[in-house]
N, C-alpha and C positions, 0 to 999 in steps of 0.2 A: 509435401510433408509425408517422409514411409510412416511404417503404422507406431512402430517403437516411439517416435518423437511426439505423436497425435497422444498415445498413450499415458508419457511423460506429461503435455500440455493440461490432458484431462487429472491425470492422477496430482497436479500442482495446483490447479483450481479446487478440487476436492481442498486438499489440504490445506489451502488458503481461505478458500470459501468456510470451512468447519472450524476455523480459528477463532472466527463470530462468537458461534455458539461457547468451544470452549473459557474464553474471554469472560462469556458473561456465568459462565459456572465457575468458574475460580473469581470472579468478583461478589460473588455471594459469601465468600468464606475469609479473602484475603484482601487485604487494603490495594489500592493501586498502583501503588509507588514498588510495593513490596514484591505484587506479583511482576509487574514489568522484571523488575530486577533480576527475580528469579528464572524466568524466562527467559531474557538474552541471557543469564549465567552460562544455563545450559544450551543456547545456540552458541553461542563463541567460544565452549570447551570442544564442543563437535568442529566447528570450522576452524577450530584450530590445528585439532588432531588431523581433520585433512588436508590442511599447509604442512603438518609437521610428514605427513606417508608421503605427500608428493613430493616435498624436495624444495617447495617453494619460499624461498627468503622475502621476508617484510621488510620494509621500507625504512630506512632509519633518519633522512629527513624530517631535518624540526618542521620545515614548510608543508611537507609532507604529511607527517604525523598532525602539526592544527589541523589541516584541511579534513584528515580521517576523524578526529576529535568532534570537528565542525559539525561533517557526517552525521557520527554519532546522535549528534543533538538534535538534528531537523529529520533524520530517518528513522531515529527509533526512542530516543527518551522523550519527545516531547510527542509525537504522532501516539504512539503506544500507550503513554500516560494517561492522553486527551479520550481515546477511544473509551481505554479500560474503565475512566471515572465517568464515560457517560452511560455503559452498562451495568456500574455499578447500582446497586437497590438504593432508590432513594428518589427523592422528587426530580431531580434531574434522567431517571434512566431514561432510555431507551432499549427497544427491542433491539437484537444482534442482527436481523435482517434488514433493518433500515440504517445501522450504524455500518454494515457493509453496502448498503447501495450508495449512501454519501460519500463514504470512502472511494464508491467506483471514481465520482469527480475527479482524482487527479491529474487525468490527462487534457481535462479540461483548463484548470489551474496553470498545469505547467505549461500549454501552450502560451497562457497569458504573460508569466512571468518571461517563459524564455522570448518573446518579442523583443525584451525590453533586455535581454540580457545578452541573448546569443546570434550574432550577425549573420547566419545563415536559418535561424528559426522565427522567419518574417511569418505576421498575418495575410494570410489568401482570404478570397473569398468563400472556401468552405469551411476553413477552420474558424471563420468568424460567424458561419451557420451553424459550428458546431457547439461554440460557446454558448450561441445563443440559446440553442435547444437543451444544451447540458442545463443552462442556469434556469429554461424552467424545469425542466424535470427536480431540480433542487427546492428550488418555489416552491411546487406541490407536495415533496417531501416535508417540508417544513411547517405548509400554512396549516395542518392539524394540530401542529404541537403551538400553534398562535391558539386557536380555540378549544384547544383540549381542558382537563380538570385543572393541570397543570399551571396552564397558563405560562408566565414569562419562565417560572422552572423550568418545565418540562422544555422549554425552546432553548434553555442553557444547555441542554444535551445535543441537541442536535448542531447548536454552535460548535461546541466543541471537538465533534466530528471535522465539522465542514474546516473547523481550525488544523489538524491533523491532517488533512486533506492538501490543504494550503501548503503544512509544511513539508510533509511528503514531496510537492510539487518543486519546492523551492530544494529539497534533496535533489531531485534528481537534474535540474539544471546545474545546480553548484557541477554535481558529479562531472557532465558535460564537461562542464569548462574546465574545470580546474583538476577531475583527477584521470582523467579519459585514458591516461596511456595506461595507468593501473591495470592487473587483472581485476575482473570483478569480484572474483572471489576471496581476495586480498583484501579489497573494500569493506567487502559486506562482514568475512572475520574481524578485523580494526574496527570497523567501527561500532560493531557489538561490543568487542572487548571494552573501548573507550565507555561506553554507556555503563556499563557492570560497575567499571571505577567509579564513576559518576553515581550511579543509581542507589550502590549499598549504602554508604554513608548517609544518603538523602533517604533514602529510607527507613534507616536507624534513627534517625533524626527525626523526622516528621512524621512516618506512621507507627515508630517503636512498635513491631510487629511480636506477638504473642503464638508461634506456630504451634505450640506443643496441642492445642486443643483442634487443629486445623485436620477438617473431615478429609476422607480416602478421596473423595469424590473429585474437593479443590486441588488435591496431590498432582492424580491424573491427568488433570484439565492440565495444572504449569506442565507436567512431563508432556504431555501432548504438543503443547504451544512451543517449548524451548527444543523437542528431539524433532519433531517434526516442524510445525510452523517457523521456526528460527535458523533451523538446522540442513534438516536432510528439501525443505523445501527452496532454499539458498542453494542448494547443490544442482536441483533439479532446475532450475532458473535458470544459474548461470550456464550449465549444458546446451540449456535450449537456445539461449542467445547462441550460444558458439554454433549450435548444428543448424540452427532452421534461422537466425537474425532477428533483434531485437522486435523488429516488425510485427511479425506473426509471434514471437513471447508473448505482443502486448496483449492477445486475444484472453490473455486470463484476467485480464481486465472484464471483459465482459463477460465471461463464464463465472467467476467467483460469488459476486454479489448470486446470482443465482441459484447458487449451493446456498448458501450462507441464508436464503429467503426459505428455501424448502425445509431445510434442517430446522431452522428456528421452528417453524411450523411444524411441525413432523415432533420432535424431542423436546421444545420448550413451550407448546402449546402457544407462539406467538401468532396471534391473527393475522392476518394478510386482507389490510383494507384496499380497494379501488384505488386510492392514491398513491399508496406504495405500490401498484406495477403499473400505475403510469408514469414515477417518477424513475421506476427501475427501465422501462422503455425508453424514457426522455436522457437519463443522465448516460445511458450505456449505448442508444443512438447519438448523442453528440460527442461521446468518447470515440466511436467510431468516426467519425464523421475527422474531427481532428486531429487523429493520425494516420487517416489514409493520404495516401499520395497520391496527386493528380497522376493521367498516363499521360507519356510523352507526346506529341504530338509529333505523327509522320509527315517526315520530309515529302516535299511533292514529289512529284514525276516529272521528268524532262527536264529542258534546259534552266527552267527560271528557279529551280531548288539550288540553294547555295546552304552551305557549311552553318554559316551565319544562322542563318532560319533556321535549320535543323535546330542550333542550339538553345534560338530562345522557346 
């Protein structure tokens, strides 16, 4: 990895990592339907204007367009939703450094689902060590919000993380299968847009939003979340898969939640108990764990190596 792409990887974990925190400052001011909304607004007016400089034509398949619609629902109105209303103030919150360590799970998730869905994404024996450690590092995250003031409340937050989590996981296998040939950046503009269609109405609808009295502060945070976290971080993403392979992109998997832990700390005066960095340990060691690749094993020496062995 030269330094330019290291730099990229860092500066996209920032930016993902500090999504947390914004999340939970515009959930202070703005209902969560409403900020969602407003948020991919402004990622998919950005990702659109860079389909429209590069030249790049969308996809006018109906089967096509479901699948990005599809998208839309399992990557960002329903993950985005779940996070934003467990940050929001109220007896369900949670702090933005635990709703992003939970978040880290996805890679754990999606190895699950894709088992069961994608004929070359079989369980091995590490990825089934990796689940394992992933789901306590989850455990521990969790079993405070069993005995906390809260009680069964406060554990509706951290559900609905882990729900998010879930469906994130189940985005990214759909995308597998069904839209692979796609560019991603095609992807990720469609199926913002779809969510926007989706979101406004549901938004006027259910949380009849009141902005005119809404603080600079909340303002901010959506311009943060939609120019950067929606936006110009889908840009950096997709670059990275193209220059260094999905592989090594996935390392912001493990960087982000630990933005996302210091900042809350740091700017939102969020404590940092013993159980939250060991479940940031456990879930971000079985994230690793299950997307490393075994190394091939070398062909022998001499006559008795054949083709065959080599390949299994």
């Amino acid at each position: 990895m030269n330094r330019k792409d290291s730099i990229a990887l860092l500066l996209l974990s920032a930016i993902w990592g500090s999504s947390y925190l914004f999340i939970a400052i515009g959930a202070e001011a703005l209902p969560p339907i409403t900020l969602v909304a407003i948020r991919l607004l402004i990622g998919a007016a950005a990702l659109q204007i860079v389909l429209r400089l590069r030249g790049i034509r969308l996809p006018r398949s109906p089967k096509v367009l479901a699948a990005l619609a599809f998208m839309g629902l399992v990557n960002n109105v329903i993950p985005f939703t779940l996070i934003t209303w467990a940050v929001t103030p109220g007896p369900q919150q949670l702090n933005s450094g635990l709703a992003a360590v939970l978040t880290a799970a996805v890679p754990i998730f999606t190895v699950i689902i894709a088992h069961f869905a994608l004929k070359d994404e079989r369980f091995t024996a590490l990825r089934a060590l990796g689940v394992l450690v992933g789901f306590a590092g989850v455990a521990a995250l969790m079993s405070p919000r069993l005995s906390g003031a809260g009680g069964d409340q406060s554990l509706s937050g951290a559900a609905a993380v882990v729900g998010a989590a879930i469906s994130y996981a189940v985005a990214v296998t759909f995308s597998r299968r069904v839209l692979s040939t796609l560019p991603p950046i095609v992807i990720g503009a469609m199926q913002m847009t779809w969510s926007v269609l989706l979101l406004i109405p549901l938004s006027l609808l259910v949380d009849r939003p009141s902005l005119a009295d809404t603080p600079a502060r909340a303002w901010f945070a959506v311009a943060w979340l939609g120019l950067l976290g929606s936006g110009i971080a889908y840009i950096l993403f997709f670059r990275l898969i193209q220059s260094i392979g999905a592989t090594r992109t996935a390392m912001v998997t493990y960087l982000m939640p630990v933005v996302a832990v210091i900042l809350g700390a740091v700017f939102n005066d969020e404590s940092i108990h013993w159980t939250l960095i060991a479940g940031l340990l456990l879930v971000v060691g079985g994230a690793a764990l299950v997307n490393r690749k075994p190394k091939p094993r070398p062909a022998l020496a001499g006559p008795v190596a054949t083709p065959a062995a080599g390949a299994r």
